[in-house]
N, C-alpha and C positions, 0 to 999 in steps of 0.2 A: 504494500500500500504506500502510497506517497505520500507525502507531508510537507509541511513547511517547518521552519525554524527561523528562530531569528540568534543571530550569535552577537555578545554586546563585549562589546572592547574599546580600552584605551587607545585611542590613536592619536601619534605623533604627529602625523600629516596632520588633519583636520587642526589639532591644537596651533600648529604653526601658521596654517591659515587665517584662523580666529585670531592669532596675534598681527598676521599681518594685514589684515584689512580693520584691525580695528587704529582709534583715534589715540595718539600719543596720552593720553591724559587715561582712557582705557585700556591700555596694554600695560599699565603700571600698577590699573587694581586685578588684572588676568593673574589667577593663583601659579605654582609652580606645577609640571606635567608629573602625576603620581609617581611614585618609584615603583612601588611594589604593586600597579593596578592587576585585581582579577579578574576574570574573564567569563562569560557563563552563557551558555543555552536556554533559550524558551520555545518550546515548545507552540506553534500556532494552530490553537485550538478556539473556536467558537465564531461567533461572528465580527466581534469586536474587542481588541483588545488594545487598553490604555496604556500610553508610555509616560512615566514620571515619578516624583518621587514622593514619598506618606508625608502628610503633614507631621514633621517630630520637631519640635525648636530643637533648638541647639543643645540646652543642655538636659535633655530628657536623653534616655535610652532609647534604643531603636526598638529594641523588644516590647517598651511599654506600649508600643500604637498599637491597635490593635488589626490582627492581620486581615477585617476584610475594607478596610483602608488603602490596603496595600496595589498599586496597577500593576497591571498584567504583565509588564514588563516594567522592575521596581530600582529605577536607579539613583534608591535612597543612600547607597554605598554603603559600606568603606570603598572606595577613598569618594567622598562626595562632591559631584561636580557642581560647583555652583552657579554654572550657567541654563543648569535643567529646573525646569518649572515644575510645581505640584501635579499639574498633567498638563504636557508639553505638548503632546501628539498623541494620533488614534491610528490604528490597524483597524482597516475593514475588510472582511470579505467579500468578495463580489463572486457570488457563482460557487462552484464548487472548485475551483483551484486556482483562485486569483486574488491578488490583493494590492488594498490601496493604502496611500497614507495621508492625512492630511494634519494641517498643524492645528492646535485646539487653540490657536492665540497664545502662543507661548511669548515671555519676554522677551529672548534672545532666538526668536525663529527655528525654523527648520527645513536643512538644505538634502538634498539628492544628488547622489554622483560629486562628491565637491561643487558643487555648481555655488558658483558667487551668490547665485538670486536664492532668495528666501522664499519658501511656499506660501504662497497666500492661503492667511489662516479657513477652516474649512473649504479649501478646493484639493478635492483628491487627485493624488496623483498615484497612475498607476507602477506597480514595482514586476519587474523580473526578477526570478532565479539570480541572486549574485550581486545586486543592486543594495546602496549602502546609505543608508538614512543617519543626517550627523544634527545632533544636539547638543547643547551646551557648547563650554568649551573645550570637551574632547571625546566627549561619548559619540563610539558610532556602532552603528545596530545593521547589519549585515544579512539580508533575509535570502534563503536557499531552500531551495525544493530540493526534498532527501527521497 
């Protein structure tokens, strides 16, 4: 049977991009690129699923939130990017083997393929096998048909 996935990773590209198109006065508050980032699968199940991170302040525990708070793809970290919104972006399914992404009005946008432009917030855009969705300033989310 086929499936989707999405695989969510640090990346260095994307981050240096985010550095370089942003304004002198902005790339002084851009945090440092994690050392130790990890890396993880989700599995793309259902119609729709949410990208972003659980409402936790800062200094609560992660565990205290409770997990159906949590979006479907949850990058509340370790290591916590803070360019990624409470929900950033959504996963749609269209059909039975196709998906889209659109941005939910996130802060700091969300781009496809490196691409400079920002997705206009709710316009879907459709994703292939292999196609790479960047949030924040270094999260990118990498979706493959297995």
């Amino acid at each position: 049977m086929t499936g989707w996935i999405a695989r969510v990773w640090a990346d260095r590209d994307h981050f240096e991009l985010v550095r370089a198109r942003a304004d002198p006065a902005e790339r002084l508050e851009l945090p440092n690129f994690p050392t130790d980032p990890a890396e993880f699968e989700v599995p793309l199940r259902g119609d729709e699923i949410r990208i972003g991170r659980r409402g936790v302040p800062d200094d609560r525990p992660v565990a205290a939130t409770p997990d159906a708070d949590a979006p479907g793809i949850d990058l509340t970290g370790p290591p916590r990017d803070p360019g990624v919104s409470h929900l950033h972006a959504v996963l749609l399914a269209v059909g039975p083997d196709r998906w889209v992404v659109l941005d939910a009005g996130s802060t700091n946008g969300t781009s496809v393929n490196y691409a400079a432009e920002r997705l206009e917030p709710g316009t879907p855009v459709p994703l292939d096998s292999g196609d790479s969705i960047h949030v924040g300033a270094w999260t990118t989310i990498t979706v493959e048909r297995r």
